[in-house]
SEBARO-115642 format. One line per 10 residues: number of its first residue (from 1); their letters; for each residue x, y, z of N, C-alpha, C. Coordinates in steps of 0.1 Angstrom, whole numbers, plus 2048, in hexadecimal, padded with zeros to 3 digits. Example, Ala and Ser with C-alpha at 12.3 -4.5 7.8 and 13.67 -1.06 7.14 Angstrom:
REM SEBARO-115642
1) as) 884 7C7 84E 87B 7D3 84E 884 7DF 84E ~ 880 7EA 847 889 7F5 847 881 800 84F;
***
This chain:
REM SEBARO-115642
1) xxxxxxxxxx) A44 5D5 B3C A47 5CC B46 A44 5BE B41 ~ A4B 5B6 B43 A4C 5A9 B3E A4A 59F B44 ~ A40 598 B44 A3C 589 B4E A4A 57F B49 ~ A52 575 B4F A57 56A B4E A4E 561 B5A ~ A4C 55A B4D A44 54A B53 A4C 543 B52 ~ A51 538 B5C A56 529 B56 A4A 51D B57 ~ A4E 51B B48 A45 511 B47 A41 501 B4C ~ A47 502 B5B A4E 4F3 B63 A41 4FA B6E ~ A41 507 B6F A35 50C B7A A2A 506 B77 ~ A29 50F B68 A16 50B B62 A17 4FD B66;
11) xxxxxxxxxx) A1F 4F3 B64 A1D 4E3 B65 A1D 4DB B6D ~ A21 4E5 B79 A1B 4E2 B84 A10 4E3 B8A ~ A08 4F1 B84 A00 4F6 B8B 9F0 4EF B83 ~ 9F6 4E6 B78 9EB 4E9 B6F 9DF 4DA B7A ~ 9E6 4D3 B7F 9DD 4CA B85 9D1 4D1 B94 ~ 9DB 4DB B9C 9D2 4E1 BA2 9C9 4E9 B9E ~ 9CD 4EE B95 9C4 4F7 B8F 9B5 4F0 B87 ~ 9B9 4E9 B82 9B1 4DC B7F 9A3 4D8 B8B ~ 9AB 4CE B95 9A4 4D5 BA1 99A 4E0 BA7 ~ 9A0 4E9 BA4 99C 4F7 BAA 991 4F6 BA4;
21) xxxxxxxxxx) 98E 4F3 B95 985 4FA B89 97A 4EA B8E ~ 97C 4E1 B91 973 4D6 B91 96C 4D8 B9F ~ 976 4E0 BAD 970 4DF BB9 963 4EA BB6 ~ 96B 4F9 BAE 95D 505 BAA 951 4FE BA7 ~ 955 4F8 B98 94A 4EE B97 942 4E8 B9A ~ 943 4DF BA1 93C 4D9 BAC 934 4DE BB7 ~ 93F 4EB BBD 936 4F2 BC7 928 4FC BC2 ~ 92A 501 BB5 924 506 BA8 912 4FC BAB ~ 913 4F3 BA3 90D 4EC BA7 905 4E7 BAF ~ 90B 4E1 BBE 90C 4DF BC8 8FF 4EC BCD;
31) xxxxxxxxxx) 904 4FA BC9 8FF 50B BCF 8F1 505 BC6 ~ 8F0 504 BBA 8E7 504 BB3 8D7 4F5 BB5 ~ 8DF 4ED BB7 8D3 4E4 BBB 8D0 4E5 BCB ~ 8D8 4E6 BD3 8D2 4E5 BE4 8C2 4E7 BE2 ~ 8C1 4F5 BE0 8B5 4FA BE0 8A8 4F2 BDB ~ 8AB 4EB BD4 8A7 4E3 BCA 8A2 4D6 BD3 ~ 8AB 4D1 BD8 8AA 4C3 BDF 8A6 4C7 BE9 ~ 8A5 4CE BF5 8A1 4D3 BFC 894 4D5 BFB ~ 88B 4DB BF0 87F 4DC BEE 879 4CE BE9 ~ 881 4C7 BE5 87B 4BA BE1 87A 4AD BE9;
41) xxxxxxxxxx) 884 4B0 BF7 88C 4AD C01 874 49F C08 ~ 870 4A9 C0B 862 4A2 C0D 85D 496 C03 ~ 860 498 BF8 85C 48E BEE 863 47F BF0 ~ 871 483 BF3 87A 477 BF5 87A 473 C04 ~ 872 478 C0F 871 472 C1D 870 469 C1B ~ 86A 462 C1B 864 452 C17 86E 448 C15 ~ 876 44E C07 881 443 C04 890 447 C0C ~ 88F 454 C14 8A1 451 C1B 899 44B C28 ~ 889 449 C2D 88A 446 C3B 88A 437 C39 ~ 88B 434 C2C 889 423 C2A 895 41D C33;
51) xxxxxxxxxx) 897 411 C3A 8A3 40A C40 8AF 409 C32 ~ 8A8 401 C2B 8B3 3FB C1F 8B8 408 C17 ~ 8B5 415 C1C 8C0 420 C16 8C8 422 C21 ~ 8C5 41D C28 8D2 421 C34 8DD 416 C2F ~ 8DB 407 C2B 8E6 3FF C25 8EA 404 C1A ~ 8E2 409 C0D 8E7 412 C07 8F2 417 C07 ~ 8EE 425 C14 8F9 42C C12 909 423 C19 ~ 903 41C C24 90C 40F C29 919 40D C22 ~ 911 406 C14 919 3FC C0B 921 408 C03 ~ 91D 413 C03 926 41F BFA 92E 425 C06;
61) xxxxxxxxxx) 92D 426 C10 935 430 C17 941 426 C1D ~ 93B 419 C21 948 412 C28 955 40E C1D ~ 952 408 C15 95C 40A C0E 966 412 C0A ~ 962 422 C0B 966 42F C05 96D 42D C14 ~ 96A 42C C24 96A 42E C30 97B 424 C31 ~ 977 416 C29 986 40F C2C 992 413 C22 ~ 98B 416 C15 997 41D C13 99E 428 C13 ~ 995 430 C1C 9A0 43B C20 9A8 438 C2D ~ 9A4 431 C37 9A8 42B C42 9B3 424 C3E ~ 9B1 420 C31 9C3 418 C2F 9CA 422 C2B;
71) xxxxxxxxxx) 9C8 42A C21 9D2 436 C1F 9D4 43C C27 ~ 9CA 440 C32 9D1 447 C3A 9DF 43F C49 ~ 9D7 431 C47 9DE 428 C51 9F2 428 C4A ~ 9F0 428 C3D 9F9 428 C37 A04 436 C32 ~ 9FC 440 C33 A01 44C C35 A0B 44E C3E ~ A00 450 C50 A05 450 C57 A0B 446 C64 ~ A04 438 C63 A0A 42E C69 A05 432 C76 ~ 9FA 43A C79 9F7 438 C88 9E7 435 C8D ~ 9E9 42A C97 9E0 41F C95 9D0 428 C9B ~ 9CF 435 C9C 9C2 437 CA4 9BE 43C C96;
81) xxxxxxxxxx) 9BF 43E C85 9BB 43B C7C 9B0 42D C7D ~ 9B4 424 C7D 9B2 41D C79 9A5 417 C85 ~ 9A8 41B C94 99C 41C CA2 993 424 C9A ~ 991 42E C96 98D 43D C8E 982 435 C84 ~ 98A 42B C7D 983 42C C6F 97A 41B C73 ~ 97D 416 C80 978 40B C80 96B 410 C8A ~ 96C 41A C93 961 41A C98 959 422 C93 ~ 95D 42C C8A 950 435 C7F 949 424 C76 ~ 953 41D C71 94C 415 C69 940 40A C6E ~ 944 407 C81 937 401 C86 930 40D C89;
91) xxxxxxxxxx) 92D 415 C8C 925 423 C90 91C 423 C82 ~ 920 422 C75 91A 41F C69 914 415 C69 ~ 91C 409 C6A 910 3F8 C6B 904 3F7 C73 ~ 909 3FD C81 8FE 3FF C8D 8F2 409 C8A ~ 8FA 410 C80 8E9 41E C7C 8E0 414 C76 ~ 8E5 411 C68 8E5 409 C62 8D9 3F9 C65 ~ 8DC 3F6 C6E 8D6 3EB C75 8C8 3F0 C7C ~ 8C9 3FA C89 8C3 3FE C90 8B6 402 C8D ~ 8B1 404 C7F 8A5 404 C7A 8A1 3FC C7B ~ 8A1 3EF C74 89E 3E1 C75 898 3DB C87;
101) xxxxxxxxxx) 8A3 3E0 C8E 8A1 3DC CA1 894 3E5 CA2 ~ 891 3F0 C9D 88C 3F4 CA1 87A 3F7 C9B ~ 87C 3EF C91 871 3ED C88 863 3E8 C8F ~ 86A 3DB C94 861 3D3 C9F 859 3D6 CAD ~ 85F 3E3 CB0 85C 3E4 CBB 854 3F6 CBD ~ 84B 3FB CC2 843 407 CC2 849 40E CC4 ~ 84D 417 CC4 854 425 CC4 84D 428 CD1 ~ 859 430 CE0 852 435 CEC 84A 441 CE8 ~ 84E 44B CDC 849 458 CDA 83B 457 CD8 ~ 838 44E CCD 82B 44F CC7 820 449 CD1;
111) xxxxxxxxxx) 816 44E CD4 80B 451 CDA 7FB 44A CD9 ~ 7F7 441 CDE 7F0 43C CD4 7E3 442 CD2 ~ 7DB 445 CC8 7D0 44C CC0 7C1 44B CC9 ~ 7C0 43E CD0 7B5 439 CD7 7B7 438 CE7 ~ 7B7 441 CEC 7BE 440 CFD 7B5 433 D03 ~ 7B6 429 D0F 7B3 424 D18 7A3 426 D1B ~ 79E 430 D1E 794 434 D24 78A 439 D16 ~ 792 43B D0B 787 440 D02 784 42E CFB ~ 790 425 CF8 78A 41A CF3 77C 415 CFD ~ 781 415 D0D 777 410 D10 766 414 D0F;
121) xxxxxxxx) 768 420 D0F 75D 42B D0D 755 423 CFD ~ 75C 420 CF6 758 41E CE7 753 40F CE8 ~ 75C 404 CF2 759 3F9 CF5 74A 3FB CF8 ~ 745 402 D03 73E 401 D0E 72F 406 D06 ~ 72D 410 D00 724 416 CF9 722 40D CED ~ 729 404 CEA 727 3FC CDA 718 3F4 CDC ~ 712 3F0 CD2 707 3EC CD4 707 3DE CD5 ~ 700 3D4 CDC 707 3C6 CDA 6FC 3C0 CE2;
***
């Protein structure tokens, strides 16, 4: 039995296939470190809860954010693309910012260490 290939197929195929072998890759990878960053994931608390990695990721994601909002505006020509891609991109500014607003002021959660009645207690017994 005899295979016929045309060789117009393979030259089609050869870019997905391409593809295919770089997406394995990747996910390869990808399988192989998680575990990795995940255990190491405590070490770097510190620097992702920093504000200025939130602009960080900011200044890398918006750009990537407008230009797909043009290809896609230009793909398909319909305008809730582009509602879509304008309000993910303030939903990003506003994260973005919202550390900063919120720097200045106490957090409702946190509790404070020295209640009312124990400072006084400590006032009142001090020697003086």
């Amino acid at each position: 039995m005899e295979l016929a290939v045309n060789n117009s197929d393979l030259k089609s195929h050869t870019g997905v296939d391409r593809i295919g072998i770089l997406a394995s890759i990747l996910c390869a990878i990808h399988c192989a470190l998680t575990p990795i960053f995940l255990i190491l994931l405590p070490t770097f608390g510190k620097a992702w809860a920093h504000p200025s990695t939130h602009w960080g990721m900011a200044l890398i994601v918006i750009p990537i954010a407008i230009f797909m909002m043009r290809k896609g505006f230009k793909k398909h020509g319909r305008k809730w693309v582009i509602v879509a891609g304008v309000a993910g991109i303030s939903f990003i500014i506003v994260g973005a910012i919202l550390p900063y607003v919120e720097a200045g002021q106490p957090s409702p959660n946190v509790t404070s260490a020295v209640t009312p009645a124990a400072a006084e207690k400590c006032t009142s017994t001090a020697p003086g």
